[in-house]
Backbone as a chain_set.jsonl record, in Angstrom:
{"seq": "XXXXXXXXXXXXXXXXXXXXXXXXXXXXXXXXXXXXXXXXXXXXXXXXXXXXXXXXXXXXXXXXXXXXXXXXXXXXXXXXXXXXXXXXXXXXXXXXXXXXXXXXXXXXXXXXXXXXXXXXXXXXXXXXXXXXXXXXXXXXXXXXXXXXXX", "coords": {"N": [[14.534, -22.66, 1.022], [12.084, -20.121, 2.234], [8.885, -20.0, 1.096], [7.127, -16.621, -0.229], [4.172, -15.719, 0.744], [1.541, -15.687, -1.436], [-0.502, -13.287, -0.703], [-1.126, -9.812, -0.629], [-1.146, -6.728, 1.366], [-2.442, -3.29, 0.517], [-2.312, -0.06, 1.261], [-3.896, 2.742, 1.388], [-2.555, 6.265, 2.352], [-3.77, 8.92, 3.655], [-4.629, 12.339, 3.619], [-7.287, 14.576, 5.658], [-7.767, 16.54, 3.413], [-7.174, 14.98, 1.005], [-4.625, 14.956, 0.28], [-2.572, 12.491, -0.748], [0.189, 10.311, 0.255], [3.14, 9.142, -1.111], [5.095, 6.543, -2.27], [8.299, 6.079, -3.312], [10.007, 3.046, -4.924], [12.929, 1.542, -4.088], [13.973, -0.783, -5.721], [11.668, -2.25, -8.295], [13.383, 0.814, -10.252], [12.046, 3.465, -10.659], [9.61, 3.288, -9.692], [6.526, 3.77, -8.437], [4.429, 4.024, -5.172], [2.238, 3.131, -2.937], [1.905, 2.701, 0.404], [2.699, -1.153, 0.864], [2.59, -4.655, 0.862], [3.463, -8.103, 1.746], [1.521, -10.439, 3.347], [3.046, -12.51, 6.321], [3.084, -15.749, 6.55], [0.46, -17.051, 8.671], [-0.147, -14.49, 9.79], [-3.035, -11.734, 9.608], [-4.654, -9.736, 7.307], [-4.912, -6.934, 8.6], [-3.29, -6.969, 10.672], [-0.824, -7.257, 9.212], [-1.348, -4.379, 7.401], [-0.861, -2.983, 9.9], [1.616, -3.568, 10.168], [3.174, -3.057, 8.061], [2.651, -0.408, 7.44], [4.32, 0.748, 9.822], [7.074, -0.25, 9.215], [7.177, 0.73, 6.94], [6.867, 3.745, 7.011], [7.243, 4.512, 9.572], [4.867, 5.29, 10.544], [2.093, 4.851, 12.985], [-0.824, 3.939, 13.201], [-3.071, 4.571, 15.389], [-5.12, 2.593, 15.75], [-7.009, 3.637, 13.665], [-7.313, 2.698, 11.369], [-8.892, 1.803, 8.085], [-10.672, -0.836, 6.987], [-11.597, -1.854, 3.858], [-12.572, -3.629, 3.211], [-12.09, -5.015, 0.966], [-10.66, -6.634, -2.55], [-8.547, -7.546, -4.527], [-7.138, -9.617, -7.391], [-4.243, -10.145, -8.647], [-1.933, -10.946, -12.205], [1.267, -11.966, -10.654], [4.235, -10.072, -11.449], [6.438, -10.577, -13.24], [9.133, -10.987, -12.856], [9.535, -10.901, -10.083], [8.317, -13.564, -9.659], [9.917, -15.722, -8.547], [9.957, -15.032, -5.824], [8.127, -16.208, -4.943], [6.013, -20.071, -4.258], [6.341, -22.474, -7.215], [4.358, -22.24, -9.58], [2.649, -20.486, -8.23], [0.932, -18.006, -9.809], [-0.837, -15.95, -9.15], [-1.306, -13.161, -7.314], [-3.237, -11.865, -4.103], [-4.656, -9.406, -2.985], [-5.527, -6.889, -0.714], [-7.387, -4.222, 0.539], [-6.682, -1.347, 2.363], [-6.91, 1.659, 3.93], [-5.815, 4.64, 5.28], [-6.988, 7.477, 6.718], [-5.702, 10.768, 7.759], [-5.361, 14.053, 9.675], [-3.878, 15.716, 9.038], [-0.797, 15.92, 6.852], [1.972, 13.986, 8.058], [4.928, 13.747, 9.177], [7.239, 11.791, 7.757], [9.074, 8.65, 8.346], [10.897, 7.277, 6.175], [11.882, 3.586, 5.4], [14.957, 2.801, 4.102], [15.934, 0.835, 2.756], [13.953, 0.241, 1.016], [12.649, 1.734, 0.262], [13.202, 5.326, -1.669], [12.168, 7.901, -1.787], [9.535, 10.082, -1.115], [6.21, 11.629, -1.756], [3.586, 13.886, -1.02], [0.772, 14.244, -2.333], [-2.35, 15.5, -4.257], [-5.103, 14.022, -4.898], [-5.499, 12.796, -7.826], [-3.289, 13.569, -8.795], [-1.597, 11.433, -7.504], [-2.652, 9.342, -8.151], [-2.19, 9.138, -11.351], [0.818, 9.026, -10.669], [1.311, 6.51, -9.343], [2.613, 3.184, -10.066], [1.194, 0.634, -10.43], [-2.089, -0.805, -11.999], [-3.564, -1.56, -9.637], [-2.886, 0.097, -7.607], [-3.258, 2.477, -8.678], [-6.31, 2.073, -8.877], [-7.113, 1.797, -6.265], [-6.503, 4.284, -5.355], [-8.041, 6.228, -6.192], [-10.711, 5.189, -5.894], [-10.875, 4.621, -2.952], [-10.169, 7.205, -2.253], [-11.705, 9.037, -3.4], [-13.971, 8.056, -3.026], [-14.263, 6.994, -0.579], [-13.949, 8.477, 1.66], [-15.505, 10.069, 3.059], [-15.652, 7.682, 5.161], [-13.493, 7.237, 5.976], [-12.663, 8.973, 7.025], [-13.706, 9.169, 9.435]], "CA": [[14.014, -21.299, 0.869], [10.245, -20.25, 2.656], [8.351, -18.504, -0.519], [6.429, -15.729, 0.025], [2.896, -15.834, 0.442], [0.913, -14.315, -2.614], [-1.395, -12.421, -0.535], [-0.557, -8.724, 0.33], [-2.237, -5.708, 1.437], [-2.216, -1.935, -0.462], [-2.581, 0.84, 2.228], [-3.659, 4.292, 1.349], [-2.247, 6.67, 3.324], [-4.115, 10.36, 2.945], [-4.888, 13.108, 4.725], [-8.471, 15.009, 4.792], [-7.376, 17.059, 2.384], [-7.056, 14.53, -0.688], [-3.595, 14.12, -0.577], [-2.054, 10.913, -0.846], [1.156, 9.613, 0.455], [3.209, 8.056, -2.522], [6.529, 6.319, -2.263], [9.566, 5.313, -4.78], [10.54, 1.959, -4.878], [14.203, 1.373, -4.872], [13.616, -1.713, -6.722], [12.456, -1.514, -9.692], [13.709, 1.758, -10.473], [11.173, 4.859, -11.209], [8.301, 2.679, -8.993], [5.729, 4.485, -7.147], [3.319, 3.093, -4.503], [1.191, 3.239, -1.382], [2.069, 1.257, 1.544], [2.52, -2.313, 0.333], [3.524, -5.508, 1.922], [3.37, -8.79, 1.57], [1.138, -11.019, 4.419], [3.495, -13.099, 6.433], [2.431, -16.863, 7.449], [-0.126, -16.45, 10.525], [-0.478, -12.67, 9.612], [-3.994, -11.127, 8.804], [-4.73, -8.506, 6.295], [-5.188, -5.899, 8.882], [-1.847, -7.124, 11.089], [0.053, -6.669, 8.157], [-1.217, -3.575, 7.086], [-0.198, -2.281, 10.991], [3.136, -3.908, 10.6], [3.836, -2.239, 6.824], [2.695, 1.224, 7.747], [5.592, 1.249, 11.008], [8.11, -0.477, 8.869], [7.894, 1.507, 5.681], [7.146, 4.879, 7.336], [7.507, 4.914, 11.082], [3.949, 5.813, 11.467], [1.029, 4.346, 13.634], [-2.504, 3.868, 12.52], [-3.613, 4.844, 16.469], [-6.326, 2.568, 15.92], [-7.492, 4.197, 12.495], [-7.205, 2.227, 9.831], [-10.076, 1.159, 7.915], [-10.467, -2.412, 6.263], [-12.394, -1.599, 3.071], [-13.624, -5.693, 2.73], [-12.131, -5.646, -0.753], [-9.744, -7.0, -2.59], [-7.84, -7.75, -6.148], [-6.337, -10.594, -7.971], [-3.813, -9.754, -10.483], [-0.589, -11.496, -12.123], [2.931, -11.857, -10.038], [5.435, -9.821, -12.295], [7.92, -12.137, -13.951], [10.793, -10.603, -11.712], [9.172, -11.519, -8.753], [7.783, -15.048, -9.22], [11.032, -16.752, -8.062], [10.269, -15.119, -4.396], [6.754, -17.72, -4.674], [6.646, -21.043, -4.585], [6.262, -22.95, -8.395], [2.858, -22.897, -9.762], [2.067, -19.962, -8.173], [1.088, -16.914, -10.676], [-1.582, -14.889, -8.461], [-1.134, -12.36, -5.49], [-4.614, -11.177, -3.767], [-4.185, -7.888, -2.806], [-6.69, -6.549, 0.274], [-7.13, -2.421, 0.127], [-7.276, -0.594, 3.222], [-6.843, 3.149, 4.337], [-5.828, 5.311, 6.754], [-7.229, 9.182, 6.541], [-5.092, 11.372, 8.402], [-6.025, 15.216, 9.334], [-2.986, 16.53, 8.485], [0.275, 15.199, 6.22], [2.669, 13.607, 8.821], [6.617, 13.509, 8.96], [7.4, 10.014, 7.331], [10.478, 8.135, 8.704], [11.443, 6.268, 5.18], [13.243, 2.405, 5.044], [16.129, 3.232, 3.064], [15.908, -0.442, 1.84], [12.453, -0.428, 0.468], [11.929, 3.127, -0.904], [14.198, 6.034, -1.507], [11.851, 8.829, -1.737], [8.078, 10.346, -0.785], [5.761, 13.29, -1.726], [2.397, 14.265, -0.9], [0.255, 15.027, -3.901], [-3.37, 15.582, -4.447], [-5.123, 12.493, -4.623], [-5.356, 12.713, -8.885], [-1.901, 13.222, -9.132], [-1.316, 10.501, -7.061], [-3.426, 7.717, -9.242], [-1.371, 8.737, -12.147], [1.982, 8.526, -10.467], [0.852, 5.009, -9.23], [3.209, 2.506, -10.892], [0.189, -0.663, -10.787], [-3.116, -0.026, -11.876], [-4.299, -1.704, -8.706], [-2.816, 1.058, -6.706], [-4.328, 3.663, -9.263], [-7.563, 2.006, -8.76], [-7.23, 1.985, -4.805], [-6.432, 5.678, -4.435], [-8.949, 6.695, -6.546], [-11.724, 4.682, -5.156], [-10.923, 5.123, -1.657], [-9.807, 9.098, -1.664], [-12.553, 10.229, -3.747], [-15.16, 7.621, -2.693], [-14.539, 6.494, 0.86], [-12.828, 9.821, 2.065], [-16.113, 9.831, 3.785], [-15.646, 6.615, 5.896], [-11.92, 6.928, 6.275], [-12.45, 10.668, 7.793], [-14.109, 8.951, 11.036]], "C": [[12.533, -21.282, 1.225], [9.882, -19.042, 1.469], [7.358, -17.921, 0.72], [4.87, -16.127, -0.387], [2.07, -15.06, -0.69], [-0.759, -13.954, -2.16], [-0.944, -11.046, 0.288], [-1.634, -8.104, 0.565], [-1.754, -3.806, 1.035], [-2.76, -0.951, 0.585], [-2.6, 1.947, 1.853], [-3.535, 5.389, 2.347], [-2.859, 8.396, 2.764], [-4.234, 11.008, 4.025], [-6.705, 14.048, 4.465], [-8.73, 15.96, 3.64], [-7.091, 16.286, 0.779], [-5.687, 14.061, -1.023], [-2.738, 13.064, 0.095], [-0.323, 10.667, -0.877], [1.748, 8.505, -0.679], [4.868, 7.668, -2.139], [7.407, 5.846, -3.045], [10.147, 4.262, -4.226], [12.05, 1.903, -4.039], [14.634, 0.395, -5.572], [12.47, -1.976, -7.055], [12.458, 0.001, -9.727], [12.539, 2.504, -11.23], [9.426, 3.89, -10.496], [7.928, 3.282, -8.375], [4.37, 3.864, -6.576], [3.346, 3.633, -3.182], [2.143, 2.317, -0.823], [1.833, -0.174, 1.183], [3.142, -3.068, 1.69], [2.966, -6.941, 1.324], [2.927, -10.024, 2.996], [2.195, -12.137, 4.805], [2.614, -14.401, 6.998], [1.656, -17.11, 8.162], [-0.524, -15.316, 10.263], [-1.925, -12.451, 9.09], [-3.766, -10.318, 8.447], [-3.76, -7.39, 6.794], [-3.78, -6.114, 10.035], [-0.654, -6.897, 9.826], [0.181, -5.349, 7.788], [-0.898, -2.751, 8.366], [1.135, -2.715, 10.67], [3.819, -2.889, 9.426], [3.646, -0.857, 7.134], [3.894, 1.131, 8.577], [6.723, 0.77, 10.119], [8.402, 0.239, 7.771], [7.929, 3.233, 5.716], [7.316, 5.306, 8.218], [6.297, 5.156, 11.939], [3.088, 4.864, 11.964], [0.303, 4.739, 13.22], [-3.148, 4.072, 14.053], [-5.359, 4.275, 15.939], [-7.233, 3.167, 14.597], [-8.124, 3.672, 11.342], [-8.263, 1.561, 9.636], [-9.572, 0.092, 6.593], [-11.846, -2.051, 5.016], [-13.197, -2.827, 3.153], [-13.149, -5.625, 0.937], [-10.946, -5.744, -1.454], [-9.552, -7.876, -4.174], [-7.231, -8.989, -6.222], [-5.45, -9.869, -8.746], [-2.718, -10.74, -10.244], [0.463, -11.057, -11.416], [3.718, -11.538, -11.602], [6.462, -10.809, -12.392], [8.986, -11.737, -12.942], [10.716, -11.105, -10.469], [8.445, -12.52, -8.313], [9.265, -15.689, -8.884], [10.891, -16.296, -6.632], [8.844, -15.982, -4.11], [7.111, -18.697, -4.931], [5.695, -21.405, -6.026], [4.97, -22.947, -8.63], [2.014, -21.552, -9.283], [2.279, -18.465, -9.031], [0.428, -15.584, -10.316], [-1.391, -14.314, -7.488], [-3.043, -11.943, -5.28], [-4.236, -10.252, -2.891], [-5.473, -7.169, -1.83], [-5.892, -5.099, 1.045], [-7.387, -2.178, 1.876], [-6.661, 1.167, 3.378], [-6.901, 3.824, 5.376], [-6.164, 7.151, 6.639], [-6.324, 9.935, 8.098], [-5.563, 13.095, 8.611], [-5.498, 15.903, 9.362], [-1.3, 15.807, 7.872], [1.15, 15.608, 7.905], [4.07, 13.806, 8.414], [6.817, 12.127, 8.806], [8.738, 10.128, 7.183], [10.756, 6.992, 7.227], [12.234, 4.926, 5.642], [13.893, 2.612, 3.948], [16.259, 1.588, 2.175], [15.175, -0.825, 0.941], [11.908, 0.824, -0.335], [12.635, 4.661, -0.259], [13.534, 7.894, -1.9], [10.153, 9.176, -1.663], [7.688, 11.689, -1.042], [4.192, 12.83, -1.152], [1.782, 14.712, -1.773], [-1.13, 14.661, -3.581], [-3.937, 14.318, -5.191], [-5.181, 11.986, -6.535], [-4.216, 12.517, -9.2], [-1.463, 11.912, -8.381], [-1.157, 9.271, -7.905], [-2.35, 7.973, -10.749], [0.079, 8.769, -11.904], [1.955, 7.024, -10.165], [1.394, 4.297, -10.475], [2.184, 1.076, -11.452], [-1.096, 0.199, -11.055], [-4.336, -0.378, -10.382], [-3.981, -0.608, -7.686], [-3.683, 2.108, -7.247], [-5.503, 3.562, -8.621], [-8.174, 2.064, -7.451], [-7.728, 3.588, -4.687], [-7.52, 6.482, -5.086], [-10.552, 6.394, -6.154], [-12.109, 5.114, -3.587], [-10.754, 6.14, -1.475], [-11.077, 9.472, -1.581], [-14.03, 9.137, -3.171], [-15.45, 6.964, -1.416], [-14.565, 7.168, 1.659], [-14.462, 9.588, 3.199], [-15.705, 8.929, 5.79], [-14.004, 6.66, 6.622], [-11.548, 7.952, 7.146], [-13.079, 10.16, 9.221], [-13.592, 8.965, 12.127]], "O": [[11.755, -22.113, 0.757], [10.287, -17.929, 1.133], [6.991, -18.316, 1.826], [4.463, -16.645, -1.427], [2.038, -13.829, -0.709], [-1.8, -14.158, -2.785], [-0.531, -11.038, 1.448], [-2.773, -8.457, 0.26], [-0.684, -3.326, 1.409], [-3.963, -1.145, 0.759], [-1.513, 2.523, 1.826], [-4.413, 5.458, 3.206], [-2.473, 8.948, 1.734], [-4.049, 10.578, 5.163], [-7.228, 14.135, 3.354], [-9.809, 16.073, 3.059], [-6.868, 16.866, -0.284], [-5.349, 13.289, -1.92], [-2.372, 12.947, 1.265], [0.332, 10.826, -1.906], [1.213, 7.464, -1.062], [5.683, 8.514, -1.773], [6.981, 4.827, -3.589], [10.764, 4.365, -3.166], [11.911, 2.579, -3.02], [15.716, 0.556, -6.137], [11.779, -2.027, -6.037], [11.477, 0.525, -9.199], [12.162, 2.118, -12.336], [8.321, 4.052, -11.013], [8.665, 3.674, -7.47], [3.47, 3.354, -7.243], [4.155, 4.319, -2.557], [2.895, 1.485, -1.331], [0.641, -0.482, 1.185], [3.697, -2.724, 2.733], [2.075, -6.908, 0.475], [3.87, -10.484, 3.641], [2.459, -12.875, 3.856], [1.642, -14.235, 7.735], [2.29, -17.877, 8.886], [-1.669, -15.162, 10.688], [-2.119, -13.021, 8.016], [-2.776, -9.722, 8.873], [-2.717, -6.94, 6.321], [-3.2, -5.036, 10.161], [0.351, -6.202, 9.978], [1.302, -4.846, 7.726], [-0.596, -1.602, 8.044], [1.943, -1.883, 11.083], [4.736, -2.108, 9.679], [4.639, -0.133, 7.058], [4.832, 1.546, 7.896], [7.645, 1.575, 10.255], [9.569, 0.479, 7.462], [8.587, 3.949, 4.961], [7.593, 6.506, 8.222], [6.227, 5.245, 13.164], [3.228, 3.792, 11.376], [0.36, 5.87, 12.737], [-4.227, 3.491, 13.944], [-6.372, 4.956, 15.781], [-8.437, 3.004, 14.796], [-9.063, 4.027, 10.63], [-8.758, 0.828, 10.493], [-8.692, 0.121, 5.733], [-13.008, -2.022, 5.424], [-14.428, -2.856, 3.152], [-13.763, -6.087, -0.025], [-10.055, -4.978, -1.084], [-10.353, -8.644, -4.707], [-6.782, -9.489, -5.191], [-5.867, -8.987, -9.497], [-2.379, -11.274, -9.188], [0.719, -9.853, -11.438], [3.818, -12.304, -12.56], [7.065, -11.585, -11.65], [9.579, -12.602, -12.297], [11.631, -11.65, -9.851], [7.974, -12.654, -7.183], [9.232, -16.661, -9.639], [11.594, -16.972, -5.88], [8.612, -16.356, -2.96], [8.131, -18.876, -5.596], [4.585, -20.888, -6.158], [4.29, -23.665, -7.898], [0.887, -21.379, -9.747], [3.34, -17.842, -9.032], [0.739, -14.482, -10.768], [-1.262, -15.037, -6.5], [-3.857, -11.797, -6.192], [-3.398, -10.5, -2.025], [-6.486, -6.936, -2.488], [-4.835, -4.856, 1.628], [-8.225, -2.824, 2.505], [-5.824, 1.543, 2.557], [-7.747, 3.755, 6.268], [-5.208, 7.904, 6.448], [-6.447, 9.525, 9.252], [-6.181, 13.52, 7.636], [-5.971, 17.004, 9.644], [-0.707, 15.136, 8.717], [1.14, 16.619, 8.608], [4.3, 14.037, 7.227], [6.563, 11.341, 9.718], [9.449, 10.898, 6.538], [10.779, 5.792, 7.502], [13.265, 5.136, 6.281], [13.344, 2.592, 2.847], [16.691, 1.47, 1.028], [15.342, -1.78, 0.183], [11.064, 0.899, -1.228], [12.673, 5.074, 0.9], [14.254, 8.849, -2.192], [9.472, 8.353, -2.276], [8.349, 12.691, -0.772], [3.796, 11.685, -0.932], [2.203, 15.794, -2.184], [-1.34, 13.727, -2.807], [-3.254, 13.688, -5.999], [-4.912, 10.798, -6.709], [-3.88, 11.503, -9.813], [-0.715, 11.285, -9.131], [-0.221, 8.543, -8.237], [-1.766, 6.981, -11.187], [0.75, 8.54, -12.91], [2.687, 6.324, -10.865], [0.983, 4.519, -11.614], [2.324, 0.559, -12.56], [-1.312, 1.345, -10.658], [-5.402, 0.176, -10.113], [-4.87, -0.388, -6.863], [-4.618, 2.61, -6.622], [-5.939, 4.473, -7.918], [-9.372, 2.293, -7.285], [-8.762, 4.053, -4.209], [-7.912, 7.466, -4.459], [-11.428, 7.259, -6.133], [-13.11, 5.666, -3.131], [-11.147, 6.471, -0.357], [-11.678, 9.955, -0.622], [-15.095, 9.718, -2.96], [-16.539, 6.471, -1.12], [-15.173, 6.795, 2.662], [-14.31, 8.833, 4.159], [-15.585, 9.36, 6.936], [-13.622, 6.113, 7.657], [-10.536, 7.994, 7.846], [-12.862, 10.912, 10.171], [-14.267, 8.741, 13.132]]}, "num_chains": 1, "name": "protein.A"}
């Protein structure tokens, strides 16, 4: 079995308007989150976070996407340390964002998440199932929105 690397990347997806792209799991059940992924082997941050945007919503970052430079530790949930290998208990988690200047039509993976809204970037942070996503969309909406609007 090849474990999974425990470094992903957390992609906020907004528009200039504030609101924030949120998606439902389908495992675990009642999960909501940004663009996630998990870096493959070889993969940087910012290749990952192009590959997870097209695979979990269909869309392209045309060149967009901004690389904040920053980035979280937290614990691997008990459910999902058996896809790491032994020993390991940390993921590092590297934020980026894509501002959009108007909500898009998002093509869903029916494997990976079974439903999406658009909500104002408050409502967002408290639908946010981690608090590292909370702490993304709130950081980056209300305090990058700037930088991300370029």
């Amino acid at each position: 079995m090849r474990y999974k690397r425990p470094e992903s990347i957390l992609l906020v997806v907004y528009t200039q308007t504030a609101e924030v792209l949120m998606l439902k799991r389908t495992r675990p059940a009642q999960f909501w989150q940004s663009v996630t992924g998990s870096l493959e082997w070889g993969e940087t941050p910012r290749q990952s976070a192009e590959r997870e945007l097209r695979e979990e919503t269909g869309l392209d970052c045309g060149g967009r996407l901004v690389d904040f430079r920053h980035s979280v530790r937290f614990p691997i949930i008990h459910p999902w340390r058996t896809r790491y290998a032994p020993g390991e208990y940390y993921n590092r988690e590297h934020w980026f964002g894509l501002c959009l200047p108007a909500k898009r039509i998002v093509r869903l993976n029916p494997e990976e998440h079974s439903q999406l809204r658009w909500l104002p970037f408050c409502q967002a942070a408290l639908l946010a199932s981690s608090w590292t996503n909370r702490n993304a969309i709130l950081r980056i909406v209300s305090g990058f929105s700037q930088v991300g609007g370029q």
